[in-house]
C-alpha positions in Angstrom: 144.1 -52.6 30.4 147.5 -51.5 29.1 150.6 -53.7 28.8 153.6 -51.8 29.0 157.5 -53.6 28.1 160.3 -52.4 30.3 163.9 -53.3 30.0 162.5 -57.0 29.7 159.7 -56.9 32.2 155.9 -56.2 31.7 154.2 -53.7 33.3 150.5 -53.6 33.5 148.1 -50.7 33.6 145.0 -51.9 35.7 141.6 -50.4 36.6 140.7 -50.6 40.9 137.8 -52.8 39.1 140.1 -54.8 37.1 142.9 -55.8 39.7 139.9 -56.3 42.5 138.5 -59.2 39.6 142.0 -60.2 39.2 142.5 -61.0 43.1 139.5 -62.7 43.4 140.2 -65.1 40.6 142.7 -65.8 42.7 141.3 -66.7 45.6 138.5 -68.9 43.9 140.9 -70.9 42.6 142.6 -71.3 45.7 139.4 -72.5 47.5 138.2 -74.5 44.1 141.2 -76.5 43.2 142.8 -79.2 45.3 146.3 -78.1 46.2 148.5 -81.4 45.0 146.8 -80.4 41.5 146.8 -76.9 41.6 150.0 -76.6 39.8 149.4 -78.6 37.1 146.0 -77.2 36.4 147.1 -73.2 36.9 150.9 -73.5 36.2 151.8 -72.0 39.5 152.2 -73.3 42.8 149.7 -72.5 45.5 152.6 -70.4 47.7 153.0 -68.2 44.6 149.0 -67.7 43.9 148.9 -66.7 47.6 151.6 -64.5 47.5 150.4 -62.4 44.3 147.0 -62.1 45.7 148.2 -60.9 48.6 150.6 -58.5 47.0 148.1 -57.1 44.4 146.0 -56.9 47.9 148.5 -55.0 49.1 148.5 -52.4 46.3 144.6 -52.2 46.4 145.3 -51.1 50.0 147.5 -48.5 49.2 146.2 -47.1 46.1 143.8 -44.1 46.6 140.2 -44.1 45.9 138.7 -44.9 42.6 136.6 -42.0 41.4 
């Protein structure tokens, strides 16, 4: 993984592997943690964890192949 600083925001260089672990993180914390906790454990609400994993989802779909 590669961390990249741009005019203040951070970029991140993934592998398929890496961002496919990253989404599924996700998701078992949204199944394993109750939702009226869920911020306070993960510092993020559940609406935002859904939305990133859908998003990085997103990108998976659209990225070609890994070799």
């Amino acid at each position: 993984m590669r961390l990249i600083d741009s005019d203040g925001d951070l970029a991140v260089a993934m592998t398929h592997d890496e961002l496919r672990l990253l989404a599924s993180c996700i998701g078992e914390a949204l199944e394993a943690v109750e939702e009226w906790e869920f911020s306070t454990r993960l510092g993020a609400d559940v609406s935002a964890a859904r939305t990133l994993r859908s998003e990085i989802n997103d990108v998976l779909k659209d990225a070609p192949d890994a070799p």
